[in-house]
C-alpha positions as CSV (number, residue, x, y, z in Angstrom):
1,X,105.9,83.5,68.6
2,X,108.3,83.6,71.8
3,X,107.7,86.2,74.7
4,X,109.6,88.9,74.7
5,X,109.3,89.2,78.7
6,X,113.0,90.2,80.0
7,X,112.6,89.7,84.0
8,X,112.0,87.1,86.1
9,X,109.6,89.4,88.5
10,X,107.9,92.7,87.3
11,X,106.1,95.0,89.6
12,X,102.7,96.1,87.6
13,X,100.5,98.6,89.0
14,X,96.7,100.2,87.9
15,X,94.5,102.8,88.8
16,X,90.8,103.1,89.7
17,X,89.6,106.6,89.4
18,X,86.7,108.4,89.9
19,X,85.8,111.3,87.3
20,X,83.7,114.2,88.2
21,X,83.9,116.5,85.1
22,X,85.0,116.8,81.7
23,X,88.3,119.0,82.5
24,X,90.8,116.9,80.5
25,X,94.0,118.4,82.3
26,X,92.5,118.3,85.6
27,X,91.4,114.6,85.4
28,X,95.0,113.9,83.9
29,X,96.7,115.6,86.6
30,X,94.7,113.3,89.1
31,X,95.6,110.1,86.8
32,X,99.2,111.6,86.6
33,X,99.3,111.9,90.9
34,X,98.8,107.7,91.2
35,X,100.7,107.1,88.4
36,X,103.9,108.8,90.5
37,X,102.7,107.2,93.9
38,X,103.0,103.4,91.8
39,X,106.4,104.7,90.3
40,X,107.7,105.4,93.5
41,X,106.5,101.9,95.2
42,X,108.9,101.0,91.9
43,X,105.9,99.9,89.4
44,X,107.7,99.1,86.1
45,X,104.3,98.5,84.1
46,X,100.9,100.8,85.0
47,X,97.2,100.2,83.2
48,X,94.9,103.2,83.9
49,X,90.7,102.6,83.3
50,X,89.2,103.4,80.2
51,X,88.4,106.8,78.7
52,X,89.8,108.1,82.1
53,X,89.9,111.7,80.7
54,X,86.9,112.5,81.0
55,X,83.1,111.4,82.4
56,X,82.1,108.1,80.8
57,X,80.2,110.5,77.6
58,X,78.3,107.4,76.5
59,X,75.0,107.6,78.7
60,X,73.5,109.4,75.9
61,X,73.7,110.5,71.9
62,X,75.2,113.3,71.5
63,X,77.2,114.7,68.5
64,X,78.5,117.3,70.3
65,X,80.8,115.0,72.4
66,X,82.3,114.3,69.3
67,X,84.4,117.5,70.4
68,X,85.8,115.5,73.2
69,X,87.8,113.9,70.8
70,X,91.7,113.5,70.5
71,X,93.9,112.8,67.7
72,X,97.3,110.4,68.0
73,X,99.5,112.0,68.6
74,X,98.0,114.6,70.0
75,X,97.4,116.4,73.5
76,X,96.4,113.7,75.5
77,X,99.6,111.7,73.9
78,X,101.9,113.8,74.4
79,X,100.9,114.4,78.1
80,X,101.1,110.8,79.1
81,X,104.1,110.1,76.7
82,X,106.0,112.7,78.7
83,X,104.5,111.2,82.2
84,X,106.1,108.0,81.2
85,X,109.6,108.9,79.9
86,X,109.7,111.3,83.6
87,X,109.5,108.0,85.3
88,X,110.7,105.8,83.4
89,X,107.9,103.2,83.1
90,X,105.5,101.6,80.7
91,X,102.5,103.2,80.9
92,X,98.8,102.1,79.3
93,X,96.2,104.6,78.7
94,X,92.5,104.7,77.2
95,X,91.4,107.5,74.8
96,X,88.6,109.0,72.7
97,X,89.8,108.9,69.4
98,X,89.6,111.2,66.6
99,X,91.3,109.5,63.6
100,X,89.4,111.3,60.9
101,X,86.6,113.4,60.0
102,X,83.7,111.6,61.1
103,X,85.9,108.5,62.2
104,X,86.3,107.6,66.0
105,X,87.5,104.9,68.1
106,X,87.5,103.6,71.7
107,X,91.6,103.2,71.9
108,X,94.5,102.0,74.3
109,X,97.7,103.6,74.0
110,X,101.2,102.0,75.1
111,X,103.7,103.9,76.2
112,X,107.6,102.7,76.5
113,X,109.7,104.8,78.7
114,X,112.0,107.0,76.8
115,X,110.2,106.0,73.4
116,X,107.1,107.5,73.4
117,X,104.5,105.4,71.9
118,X,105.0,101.7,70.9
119,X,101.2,100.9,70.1
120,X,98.0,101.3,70.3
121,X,94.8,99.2,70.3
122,X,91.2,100.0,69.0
123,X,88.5,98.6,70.6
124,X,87.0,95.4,69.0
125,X,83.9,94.9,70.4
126,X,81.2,97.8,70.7
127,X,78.3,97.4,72.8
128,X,74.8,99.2,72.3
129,X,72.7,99.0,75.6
130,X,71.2,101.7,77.5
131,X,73.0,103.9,79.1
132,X,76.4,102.7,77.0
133,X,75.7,103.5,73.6
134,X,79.0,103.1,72.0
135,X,77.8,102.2,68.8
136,X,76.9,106.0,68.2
137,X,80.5,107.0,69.0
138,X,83.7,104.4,68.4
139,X,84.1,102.5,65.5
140,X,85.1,99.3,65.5
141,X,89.6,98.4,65.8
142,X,90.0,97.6,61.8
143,X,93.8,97.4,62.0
144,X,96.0,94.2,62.8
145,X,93.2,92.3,65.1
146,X,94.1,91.0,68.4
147,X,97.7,91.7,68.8
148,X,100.6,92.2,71.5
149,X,102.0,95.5,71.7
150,X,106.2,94.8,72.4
151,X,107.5,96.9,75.1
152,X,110.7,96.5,77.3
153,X,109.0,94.6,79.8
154,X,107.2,92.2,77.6
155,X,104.6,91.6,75.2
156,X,101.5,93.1,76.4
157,X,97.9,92.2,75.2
158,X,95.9,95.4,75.9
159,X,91.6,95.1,75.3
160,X,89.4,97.3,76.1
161,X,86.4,96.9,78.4
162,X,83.5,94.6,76.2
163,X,86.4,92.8,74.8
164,X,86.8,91.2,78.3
165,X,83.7,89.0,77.5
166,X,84.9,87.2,74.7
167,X,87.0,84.2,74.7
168,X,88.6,84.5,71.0
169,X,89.9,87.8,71.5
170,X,92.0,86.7,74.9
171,X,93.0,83.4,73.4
172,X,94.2,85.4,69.8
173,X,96.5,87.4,72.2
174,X,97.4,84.5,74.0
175,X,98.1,83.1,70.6
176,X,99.9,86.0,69.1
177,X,102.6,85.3,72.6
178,X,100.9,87.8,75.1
179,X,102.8,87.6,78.3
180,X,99.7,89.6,80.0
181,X,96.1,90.5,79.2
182,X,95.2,93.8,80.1
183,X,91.5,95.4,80.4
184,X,91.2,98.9,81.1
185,X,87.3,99.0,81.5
186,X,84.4,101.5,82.6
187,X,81.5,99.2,83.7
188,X,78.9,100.2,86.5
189,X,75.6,99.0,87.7
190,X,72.3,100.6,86.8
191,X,70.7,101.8,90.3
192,X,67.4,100.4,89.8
193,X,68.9,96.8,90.0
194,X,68.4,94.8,93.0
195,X,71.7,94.1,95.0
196,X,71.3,90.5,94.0
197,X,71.5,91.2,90.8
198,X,74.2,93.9,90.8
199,X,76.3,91.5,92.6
200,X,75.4,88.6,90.2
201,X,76.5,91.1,87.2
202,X,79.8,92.1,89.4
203,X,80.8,88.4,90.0
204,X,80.2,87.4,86.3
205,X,82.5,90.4,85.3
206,X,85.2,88.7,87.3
207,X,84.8,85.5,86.5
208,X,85.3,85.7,82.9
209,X,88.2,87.5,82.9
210,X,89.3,85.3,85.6
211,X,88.9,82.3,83.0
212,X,90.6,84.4,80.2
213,X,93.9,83.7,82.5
214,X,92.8,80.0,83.2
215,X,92.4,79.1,80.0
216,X,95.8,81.0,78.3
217,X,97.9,81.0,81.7
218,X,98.2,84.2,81.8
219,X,98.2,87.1,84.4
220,X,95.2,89.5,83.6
221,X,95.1,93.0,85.1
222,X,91.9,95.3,85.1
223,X,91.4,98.9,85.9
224,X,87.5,99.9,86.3
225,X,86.2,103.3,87.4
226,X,84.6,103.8,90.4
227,X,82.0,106.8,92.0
228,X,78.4,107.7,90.5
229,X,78.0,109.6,87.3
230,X,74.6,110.7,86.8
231,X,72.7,110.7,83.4
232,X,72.4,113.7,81.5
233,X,68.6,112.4,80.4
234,X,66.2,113.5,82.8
235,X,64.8,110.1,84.1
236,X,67.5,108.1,83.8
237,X,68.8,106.9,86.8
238,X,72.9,107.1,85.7
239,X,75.4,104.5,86.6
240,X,77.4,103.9,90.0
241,X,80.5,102.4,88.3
242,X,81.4,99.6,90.2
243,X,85.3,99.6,90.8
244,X,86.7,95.8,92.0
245,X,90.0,96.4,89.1
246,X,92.1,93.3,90.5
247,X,94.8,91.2,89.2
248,X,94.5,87.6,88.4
249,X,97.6,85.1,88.0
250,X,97.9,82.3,85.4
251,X,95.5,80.0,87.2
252,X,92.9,82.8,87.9
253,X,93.7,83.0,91.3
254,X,92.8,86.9,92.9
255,X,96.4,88.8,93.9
256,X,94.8,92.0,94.6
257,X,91.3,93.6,94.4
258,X,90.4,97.4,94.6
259,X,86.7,98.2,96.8
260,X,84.1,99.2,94.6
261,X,83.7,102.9,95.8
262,X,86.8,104.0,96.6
263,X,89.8,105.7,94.4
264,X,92.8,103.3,94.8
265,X,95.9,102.1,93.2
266,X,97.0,98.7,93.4
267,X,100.7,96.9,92.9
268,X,101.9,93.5,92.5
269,X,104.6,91.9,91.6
270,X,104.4,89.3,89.1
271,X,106.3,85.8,88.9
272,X,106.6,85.7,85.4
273,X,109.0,82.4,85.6
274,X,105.9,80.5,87.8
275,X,103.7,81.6,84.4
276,X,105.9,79.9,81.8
277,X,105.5,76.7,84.4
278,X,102.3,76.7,84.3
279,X,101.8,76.3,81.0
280,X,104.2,73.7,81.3
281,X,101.7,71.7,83.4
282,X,98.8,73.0,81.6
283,X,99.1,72.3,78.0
284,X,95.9,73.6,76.9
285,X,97.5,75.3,73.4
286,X,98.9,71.1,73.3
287,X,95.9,69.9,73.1
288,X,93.8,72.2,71.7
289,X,91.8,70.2,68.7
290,X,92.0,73.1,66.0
291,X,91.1,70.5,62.8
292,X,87.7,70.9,65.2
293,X,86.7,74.7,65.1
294,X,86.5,75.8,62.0
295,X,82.7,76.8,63.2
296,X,83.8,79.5,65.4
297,X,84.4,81.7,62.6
298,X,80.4,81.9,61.7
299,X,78.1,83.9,63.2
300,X,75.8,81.0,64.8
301,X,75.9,77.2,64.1
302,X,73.0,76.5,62.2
């Protein structure tokens, strides 16, 4: 399937926020504030973090979050739809989903200038560890798989978060003619690890998504919260979310990086013409031997 990227250069912006409450308006007010400074330094394209309307909920079960919730369309929509068509941009945002009684789901929504929404994506992959138990909350994406959203500045492959550690999901976008990955993300570090390890945990974050680009030559952008959000369970020690969003180019290469405590946008602008070459002098898709992986498709290899 061919790319539907228009331009030879596009400036793309994100933004790393920190979130101190569960005021929906407030907290999209604050995303709504970057979103114009990015517009201004003429941003085209924008990825905000995940669930960046309110405090990352899933530190503990409970069904009363369920209220958080928000239907498509819906409030949230139609604040950010309106955000985009005022300047002009394509803008992606993360959401709490209600799609039905008793149905929710982690989800990205695309917005296209003056068109409102042009897609969304539910998040694939649900982890279940502690102090992110998503499992109780988001149902898995069940609609259409791993593919592009079309916008006027290309064909955008939006994940979400624990999608960024598997390989098949970036390379089905890739495959599907993603011209960049996206990963709005909330990932932190548990406080009673040792700064080795919170660095070794940080460095493997990048890396992958780093490869995700390497391996489909592909820009990859990634918006992470930052600040401390403490646990609502007595004991637990809550989780200092680690910011570094960055983008990567085609061969993984870093073009910007964000601290990790600090509320930030970043811009770049992206040579989209130097991606199609290097998948010119990378013909991984070439030679990819698919007569050869028929096993990826079960569980383990037995």
């Amino acid at each position: 399937m061919p790319s539907l990227a228009p331009k030879k250069t596009l400036n793309v912006g994100l933004v790393q926020q920190a979130v101190a409450d569960n005021n929906k308006q407030t907290n999209w007010q604050k995303s709504a504030n970057f979103v114009r400074e990015l517009a201004a330094q003429g941003c085209e394209l924008i990825l905000l973090q995940e669930l960046h309307s309110t405090l990352y909920f899933c530190q503990q079960e409970d069904v009363d979050v369920f209220d958080l919730a928000e239907t498509i369309p819906g409030e949230a929509t139609d604040f950010f739809g309106a955000l985009a068509k005022e300047l002009n941009i394509v803008l992606v945002t993360s959401l709490f989903e209600k799609r039905g009684s008793g149905l929710y789901h982690n989800t990205a929504v695309v917005f296209d200038r003056q068109k409102g929404i042009v897609g969304q994506y539910r998040k694939m992959h649900i982890p279940d560890d502690p102090g992110f138990y998503e499992k109780f909350y988001f149902t898995p994406g069940d609609t259409d798989g791993f593919k592009p959203i079309d916008t006027s500045v290309g064909r955008l492959g939006v994940l979400v978060c624990w999608d960024q550690w598997y390989p098949e999901a970036a390379r089905l976008m890739a495959m599907a003619g993603a011209d960049i990955l996206f990963y709005p993300t909330a990932i932190g570090w548990d406080k009673n690890d040792t700064a080795d390890e919170q660095k070794r945990q940080c460095d493997a974050w990048q890396t992958i998504q780093r490869s995700h680009a390497v391996a489909n030559s592909v820009p990859v952008i990634v918006a992470n919260r930052t600040g401390f959000e403490a646990s609502p369970i007595d004991g637990d020690p809550g989780i200092e979310f680690w910011g570094h969003s960055f983008f990567a180019g085609p061969q993984g290469e870093v073009l910007a990086q964000a601290s990790n405590d600090k509320e930030e946008t970043l811009m770049v602008t992206l040579d989209m013409d130097r991606t199609e070459n290097i998948k010119r002098i990378w013909p991984y898709f070439r030679d990819r031997r698919i007569d050869a992986y028929g096993d990826l498709t079960k569980r383990w290899r037995d």
